[in-house]
C-alpha positions as CSV (number, residue, x, y, z in Angstrom):
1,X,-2.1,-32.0,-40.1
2,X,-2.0,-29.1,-38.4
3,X,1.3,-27.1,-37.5
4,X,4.5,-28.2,-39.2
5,X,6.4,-25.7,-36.8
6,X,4.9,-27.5,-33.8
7,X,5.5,-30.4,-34.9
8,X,9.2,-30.0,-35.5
9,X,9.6,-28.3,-31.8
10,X,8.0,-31.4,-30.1
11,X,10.4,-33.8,-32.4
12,X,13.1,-32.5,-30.5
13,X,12.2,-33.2,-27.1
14,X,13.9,-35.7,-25.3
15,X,13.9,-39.1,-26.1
16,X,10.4,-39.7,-25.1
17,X,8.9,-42.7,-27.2
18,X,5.4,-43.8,-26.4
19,X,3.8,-46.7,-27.4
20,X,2.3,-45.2,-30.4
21,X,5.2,-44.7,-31.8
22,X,6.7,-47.9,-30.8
23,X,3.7,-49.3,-32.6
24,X,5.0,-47.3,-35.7
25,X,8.1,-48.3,-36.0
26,X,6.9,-52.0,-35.2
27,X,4.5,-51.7,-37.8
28,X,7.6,-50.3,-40.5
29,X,9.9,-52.7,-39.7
30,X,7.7,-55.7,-40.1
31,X,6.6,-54.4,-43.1
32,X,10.7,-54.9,-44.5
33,X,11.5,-51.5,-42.9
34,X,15.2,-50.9,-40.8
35,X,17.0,-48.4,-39.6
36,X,20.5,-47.8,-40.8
37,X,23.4,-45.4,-39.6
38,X,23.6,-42.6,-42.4
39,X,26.6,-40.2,-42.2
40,X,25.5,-36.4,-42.7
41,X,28.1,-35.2,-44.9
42,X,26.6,-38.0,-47.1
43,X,23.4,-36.4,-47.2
44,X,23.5,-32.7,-47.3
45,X,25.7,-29.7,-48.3
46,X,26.7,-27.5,-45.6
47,X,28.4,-24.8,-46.1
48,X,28.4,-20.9,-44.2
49,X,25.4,-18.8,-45.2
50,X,25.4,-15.9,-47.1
51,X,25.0,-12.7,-45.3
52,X,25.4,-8.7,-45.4
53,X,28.5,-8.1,-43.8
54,X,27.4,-5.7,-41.8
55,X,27.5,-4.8,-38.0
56,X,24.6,-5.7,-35.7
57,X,24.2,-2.2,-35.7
58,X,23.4,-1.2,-38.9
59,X,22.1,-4.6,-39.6
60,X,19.7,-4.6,-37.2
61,X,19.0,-0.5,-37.8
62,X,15.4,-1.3,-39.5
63,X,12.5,-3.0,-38.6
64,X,11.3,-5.5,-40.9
65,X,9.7,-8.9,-42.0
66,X,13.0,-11.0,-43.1
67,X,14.1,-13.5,-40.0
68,X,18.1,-13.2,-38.9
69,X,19.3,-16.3,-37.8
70,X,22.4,-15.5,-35.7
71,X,25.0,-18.0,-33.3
72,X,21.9,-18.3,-30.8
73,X,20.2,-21.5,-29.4
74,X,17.0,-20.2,-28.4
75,X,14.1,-18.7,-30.9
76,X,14.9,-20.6,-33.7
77,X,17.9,-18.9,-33.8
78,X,16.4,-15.9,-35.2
79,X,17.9,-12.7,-34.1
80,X,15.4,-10.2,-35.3
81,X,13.5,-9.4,-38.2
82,X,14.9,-6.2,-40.5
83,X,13.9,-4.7,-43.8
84,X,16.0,-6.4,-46.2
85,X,16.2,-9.0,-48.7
86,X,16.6,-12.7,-47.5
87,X,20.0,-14.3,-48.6
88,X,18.6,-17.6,-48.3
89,X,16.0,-19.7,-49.1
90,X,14.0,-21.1,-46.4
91,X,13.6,-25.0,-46.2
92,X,16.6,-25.7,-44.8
93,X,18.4,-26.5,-41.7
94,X,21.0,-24.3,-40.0
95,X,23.3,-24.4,-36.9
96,X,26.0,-22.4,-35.4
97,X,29.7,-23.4,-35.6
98,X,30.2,-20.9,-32.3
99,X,27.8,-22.9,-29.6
100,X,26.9,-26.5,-29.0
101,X,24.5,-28.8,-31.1
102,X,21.3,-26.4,-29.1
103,X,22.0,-24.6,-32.2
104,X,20.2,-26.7,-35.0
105,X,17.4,-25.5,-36.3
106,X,14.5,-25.7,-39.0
107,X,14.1,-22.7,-41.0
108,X,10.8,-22.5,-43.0
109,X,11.1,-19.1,-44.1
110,X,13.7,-17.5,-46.2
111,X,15.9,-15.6,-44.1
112,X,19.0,-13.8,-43.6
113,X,22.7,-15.2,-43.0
114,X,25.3,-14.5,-40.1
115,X,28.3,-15.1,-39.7
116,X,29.4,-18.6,-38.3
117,X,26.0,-20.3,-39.2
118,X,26.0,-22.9,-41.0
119,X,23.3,-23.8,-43.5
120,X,22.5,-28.0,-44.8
121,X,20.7,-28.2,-48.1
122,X,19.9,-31.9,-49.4
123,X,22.6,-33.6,-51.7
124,X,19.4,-35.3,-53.6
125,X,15.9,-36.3,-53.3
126,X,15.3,-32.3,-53.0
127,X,11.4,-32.8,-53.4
128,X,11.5,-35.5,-50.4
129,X,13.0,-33.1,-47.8
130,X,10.1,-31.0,-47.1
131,X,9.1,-29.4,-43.7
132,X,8.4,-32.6,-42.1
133,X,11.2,-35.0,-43.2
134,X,13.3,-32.5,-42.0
135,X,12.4,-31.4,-38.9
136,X,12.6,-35.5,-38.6
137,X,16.2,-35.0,-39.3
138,X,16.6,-32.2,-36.7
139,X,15.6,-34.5,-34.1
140,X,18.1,-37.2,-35.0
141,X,20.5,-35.0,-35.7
142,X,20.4,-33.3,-32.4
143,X,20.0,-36.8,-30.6
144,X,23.9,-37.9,-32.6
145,X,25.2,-34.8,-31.1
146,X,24.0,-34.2,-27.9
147,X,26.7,-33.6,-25.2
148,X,29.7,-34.6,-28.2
149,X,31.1,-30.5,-28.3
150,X,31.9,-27.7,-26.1
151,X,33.9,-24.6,-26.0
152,X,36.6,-27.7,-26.7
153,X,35.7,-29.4,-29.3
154,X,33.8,-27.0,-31.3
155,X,30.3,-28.2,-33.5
156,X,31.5,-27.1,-36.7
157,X,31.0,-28.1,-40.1
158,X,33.7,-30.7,-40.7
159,X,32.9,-32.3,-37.1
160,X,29.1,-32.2,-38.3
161,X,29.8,-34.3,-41.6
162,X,31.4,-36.8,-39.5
163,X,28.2,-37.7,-37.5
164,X,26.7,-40.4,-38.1
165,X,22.5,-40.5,-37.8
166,X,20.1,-43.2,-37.8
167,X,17.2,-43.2,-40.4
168,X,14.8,-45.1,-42.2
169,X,15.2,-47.1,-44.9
170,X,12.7,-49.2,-47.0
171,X,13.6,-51.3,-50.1
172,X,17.1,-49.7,-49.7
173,X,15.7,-46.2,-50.0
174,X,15.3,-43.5,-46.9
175,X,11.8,-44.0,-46.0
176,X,10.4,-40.2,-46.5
177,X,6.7,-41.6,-45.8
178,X,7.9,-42.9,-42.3
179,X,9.5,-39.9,-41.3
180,X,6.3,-37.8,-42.4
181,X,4.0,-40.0,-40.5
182,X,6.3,-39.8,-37.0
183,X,6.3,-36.1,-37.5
184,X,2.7,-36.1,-37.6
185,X,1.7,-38.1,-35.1
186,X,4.2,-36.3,-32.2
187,X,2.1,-33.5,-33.1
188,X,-1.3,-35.0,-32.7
189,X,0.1,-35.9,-29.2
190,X,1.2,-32.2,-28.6
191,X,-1.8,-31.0,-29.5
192,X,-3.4,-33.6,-26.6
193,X,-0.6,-32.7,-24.5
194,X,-1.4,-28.5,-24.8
195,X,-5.0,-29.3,-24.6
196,X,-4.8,-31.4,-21.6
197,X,-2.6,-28.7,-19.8
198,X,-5.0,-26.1,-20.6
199,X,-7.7,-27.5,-19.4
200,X,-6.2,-28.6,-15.7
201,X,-4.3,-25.7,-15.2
202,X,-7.5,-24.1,-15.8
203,X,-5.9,-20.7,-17.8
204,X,-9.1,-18.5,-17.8
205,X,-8.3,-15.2,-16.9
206,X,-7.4,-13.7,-20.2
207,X,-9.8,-11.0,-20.3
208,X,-7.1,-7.9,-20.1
209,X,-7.8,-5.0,-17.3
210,X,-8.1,-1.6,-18.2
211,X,-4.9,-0.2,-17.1
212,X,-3.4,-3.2,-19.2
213,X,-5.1,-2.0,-22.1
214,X,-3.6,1.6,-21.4
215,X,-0.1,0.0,-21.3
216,X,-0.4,-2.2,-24.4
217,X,-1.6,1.4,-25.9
218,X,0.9,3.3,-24.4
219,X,3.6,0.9,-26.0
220,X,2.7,1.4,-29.0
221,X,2.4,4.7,-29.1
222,X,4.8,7.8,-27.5
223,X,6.5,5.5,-24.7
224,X,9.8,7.0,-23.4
225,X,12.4,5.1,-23.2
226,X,15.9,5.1,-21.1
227,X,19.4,3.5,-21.3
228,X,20.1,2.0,-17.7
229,X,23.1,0.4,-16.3
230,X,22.3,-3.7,-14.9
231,X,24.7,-3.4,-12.0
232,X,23.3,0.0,-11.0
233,X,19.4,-1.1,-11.2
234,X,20.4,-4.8,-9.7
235,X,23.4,-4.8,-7.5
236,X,26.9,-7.0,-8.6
237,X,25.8,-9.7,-10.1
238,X,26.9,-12.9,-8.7
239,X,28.8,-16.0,-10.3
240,X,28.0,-19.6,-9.6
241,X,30.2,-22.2,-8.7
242,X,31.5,-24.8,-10.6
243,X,30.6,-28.8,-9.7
244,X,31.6,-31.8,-11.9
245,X,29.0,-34.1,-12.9
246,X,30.9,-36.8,-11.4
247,X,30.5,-35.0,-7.9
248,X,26.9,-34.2,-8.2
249,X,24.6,-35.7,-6.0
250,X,20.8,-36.5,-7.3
251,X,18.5,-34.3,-5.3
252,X,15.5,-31.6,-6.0
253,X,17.3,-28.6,-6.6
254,X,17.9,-27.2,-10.2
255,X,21.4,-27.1,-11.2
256,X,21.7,-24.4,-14.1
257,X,24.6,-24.5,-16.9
258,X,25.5,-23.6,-20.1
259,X,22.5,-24.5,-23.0
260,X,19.5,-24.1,-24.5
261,X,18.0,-27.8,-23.7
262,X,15.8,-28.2,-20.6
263,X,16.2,-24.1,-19.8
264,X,20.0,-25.0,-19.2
265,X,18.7,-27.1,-16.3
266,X,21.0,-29.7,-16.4
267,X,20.6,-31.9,-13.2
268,X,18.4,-31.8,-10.1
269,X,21.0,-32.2,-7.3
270,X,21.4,-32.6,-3.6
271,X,25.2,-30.8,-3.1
272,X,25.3,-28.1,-0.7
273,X,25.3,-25.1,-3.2
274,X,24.9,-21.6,-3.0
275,X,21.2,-21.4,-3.9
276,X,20.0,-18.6,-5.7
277,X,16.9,-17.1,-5.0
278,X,13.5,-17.3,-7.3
279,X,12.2,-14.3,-9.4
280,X,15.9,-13.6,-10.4
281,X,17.6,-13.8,-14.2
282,X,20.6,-16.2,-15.2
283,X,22.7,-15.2,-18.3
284,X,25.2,-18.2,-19.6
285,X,28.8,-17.8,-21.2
286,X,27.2,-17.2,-24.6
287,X,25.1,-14.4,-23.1
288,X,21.4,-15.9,-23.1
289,X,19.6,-14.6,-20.4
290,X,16.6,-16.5,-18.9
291,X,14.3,-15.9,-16.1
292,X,13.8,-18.2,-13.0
293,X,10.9,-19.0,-10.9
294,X,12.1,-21.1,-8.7
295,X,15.2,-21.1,-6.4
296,X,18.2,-22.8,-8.0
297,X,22.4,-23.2,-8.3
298,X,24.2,-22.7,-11.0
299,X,27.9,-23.7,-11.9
300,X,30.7,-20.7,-13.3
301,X,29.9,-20.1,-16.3
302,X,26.5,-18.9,-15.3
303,X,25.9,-15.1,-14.2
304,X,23.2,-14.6,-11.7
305,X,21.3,-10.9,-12.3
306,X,19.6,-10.1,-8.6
307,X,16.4,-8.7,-9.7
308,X,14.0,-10.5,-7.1
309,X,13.2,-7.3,-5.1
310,X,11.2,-6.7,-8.6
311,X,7.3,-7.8,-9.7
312,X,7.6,-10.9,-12.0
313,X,6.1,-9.6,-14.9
314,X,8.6,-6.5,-14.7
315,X,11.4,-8.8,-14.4
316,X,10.2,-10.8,-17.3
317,X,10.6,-7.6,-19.5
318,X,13.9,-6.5,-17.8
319,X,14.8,-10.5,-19.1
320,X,13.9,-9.8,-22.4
321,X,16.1,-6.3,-22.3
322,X,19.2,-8.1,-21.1
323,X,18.7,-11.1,-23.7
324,X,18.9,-8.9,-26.6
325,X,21.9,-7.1,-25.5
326,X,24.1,-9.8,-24.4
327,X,22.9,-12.4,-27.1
328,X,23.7,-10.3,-30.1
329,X,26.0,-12.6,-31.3
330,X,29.2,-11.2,-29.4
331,X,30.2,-14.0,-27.3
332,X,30.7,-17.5,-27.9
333,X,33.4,-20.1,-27.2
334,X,36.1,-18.0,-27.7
335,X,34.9,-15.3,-25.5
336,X,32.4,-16.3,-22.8
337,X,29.7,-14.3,-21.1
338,X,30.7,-13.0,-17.2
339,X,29.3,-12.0,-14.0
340,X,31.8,-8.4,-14.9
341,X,29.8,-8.6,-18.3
342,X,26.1,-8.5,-16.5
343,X,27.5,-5.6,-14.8
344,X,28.3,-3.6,-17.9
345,X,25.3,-4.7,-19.8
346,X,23.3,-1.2,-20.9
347,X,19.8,-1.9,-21.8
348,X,16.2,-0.1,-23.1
349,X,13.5,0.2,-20.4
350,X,10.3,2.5,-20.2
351,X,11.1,5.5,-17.9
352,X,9.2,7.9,-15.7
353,X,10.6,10.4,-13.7
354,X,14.1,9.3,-14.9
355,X,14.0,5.7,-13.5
356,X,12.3,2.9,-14.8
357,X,8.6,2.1,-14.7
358,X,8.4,-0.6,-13.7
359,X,4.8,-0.8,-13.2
360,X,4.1,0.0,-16.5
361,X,6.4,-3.1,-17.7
362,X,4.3,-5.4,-15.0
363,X,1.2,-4.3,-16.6
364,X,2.9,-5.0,-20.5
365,X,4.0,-8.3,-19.1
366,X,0.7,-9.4,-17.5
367,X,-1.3,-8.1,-21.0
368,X,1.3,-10.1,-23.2
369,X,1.3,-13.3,-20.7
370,X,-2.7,-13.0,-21.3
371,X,-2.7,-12.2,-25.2
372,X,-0.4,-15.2,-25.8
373,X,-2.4,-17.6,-22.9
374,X,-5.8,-16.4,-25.4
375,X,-4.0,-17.0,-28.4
376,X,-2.5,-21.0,-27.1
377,X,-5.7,-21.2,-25.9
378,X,-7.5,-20.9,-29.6
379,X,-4.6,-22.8,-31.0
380,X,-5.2,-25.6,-28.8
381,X,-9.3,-25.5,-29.8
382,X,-8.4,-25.3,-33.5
383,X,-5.6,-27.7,-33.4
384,X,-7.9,-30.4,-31.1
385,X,-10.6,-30.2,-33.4
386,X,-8.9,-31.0,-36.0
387,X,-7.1,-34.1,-34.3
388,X,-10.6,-35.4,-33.5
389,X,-11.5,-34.9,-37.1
390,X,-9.2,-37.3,-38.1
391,X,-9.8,-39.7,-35.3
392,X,-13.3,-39.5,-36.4
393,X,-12.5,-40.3,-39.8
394,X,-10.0,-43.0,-39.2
């Protein structure tokens, strides 16, 4: 029912069981059902992915329809799309042996290999692990491994065999049908969730101006670009501090580290930190910029861009500039992202007069924030429908 991609993204969130799904697994275990500890290694292949060889340059030189999944935790992992030929078949799971567990992903679509990314295709049962039974696994998978490796003690292949997960099992057999109904119903409840939010936040205003219009217009068409320097746009960027989780204190404020999992939001503490202000970008040791609404601290390994003298939805595309630059796959464990590095970080931006425009980029953020509100907006109408459908016809 509905969006296998949706429901894989909400099977990873954290640990939140509802009574439904206790219910579920109440239901499966009376019924001779159990869950048993299942190493990995026992249960897939995993070995590198095949890929081109070639530099991010001229890999990423065309424009195309083939997903790259590079050593990155956010966007699937996908690095871009280029114009040729897919080295992999799609159906499988991935992660990268350079960052932390953030890394596992889903891939539906056949895609490109990179360098240090792993790829898990099923030992047996090959027709059981479809898109839902596996995005099931994703969720355990990340769950086993959650907080286990760092720039330390590295999440590669050999240390990912060696986790243990639990699953299903009925009559002595994984359970497939299980895992497909839990899939299914977390995303009934997303849909509920989106539609609910929706509906209270009360996102209306998604008819686009006509200046926005003109931007979206002029982006596609003759737009100049420019190459501009961070530090020289933004000022030095600044470092956060680090503080042990043994010496935080719980309080309100967002602590921001390293990761892909709750934004990198990793505590809300009390300490007397520097606070940074809101409306400014973070970029972490493996160079994955993010933008922040809210006032925050952050520990070392974070860089903090000062961009809050700019319009939000200027910043927002200044975000996305930095993120492709710094997250191209250059840093990792082995070589972490710095404050020094935000300052030598050269990036695209639309220019007028020789400087950047960066009311044109509000108005191409606002259009985009309003194109995507439309389009969650008919998902979540298509989606709900649906869901009651089956309500209906239960």
């Amino acid at each position: 029912m509905g969006s296998v991609a949706t429901a894989c993204q909400t099977g990873r969130r954290r640990g939140k069981v509802t009574s439904r799904f206790s219910q579920i697994n109440d239901e499966f275990e009376k019924n001779g059902g159990e869950f048993r500890l299942e190493k990995v290694g026992n249960l897939f292949h995993i070995n590198p992915t095949k890929n081109y060889g070639l530099t991010n340059d001229d890999l990423f030189r065309t424009k195309g329809s083939t997903p790259v999944v590079v050593n990155s935790s956010v966007n699937n992992g996908i690095g871009g799309y280029v114009a040729l030929k897919a080295t992999e078949k799609g159906n499988m799971i991935t992660f990268s042996d350079t960052t932390t567990s953030d890394s596992i992903f889903y891939q539906p679509n056949d895609f490109i290999g990179y360098s240090h990314v792993q790829g898990m295709k099923p030992k047996n049962y090959q027709d059981k692990w479809n898109s839902l039974t596996l995005c099931y696994f994703v969720a355990v998978f990340r769950t086993a491994t959650k907080g286990l490796f760092n720039y330390g003690n590295k999440f590669n292949r050999e240390n990912a065999r060696e986790i243990s997960v639990f699953l299903p099992y009925h009559n002595n057999q994984i359970a497939f049908a299980h895992m497909e109904t839990v899939m299914q119903e977390l995303h009934a409840e997303r849909v509920q969730e989106l539609h609910a939010f929706l509906k209270v936040s009360n996102l209306l205003d998604i008819k686009l101006s006509k200046d926005e219009e003109t931007a979206l217009l002029q982006f596609s068409g003759n737009l100049k670009w420019q190459m501009f320097n961070v530090k020289e746009l933004f000022g030095t960027a600044t470092r956060g501090k680090r503080l042990k989780s043994d010496d935080r204190i719980s309080g309100s404020l967002p602590f921001v580290t390293a990761g892909e999992a709750d934004t990198g939001i990793s505590a809300f503490i009390g300490n007397k930190v520097n606070i940074f202000p809101a409306n400014t970008v973070t970029i972490d040791m493996f160079g994955s910029a993010k933008y922040r609404n809210y006032e925050y601290g952050a520990d070392d390994h974070i860089a903090v861009v000062h961009t809050d003298k700019i319009a939000k939805h200027a910043v927002l595309f200044a975000t996305t500039a930095m993120h492709k630059v710094a997250n191209a796959g250059q840093f990792s464990y082995a070589r972490n992202f710095y404050a020094k590095d935000a300052d030598e970080l050269n990036i695209m931006l639309p220019e007028k007069n020789g400087t950047p425009d960066w009311e044109l980029m509000a108005l191409l953020g606002r259009a985009v924030e309003k194109l995507v509100i439309a389009n969650v907006a008919a998902y979540s109408k298509r989606e709900y429908a649906a869901y009651q459908q089956t309500i209906d016809a239960a």
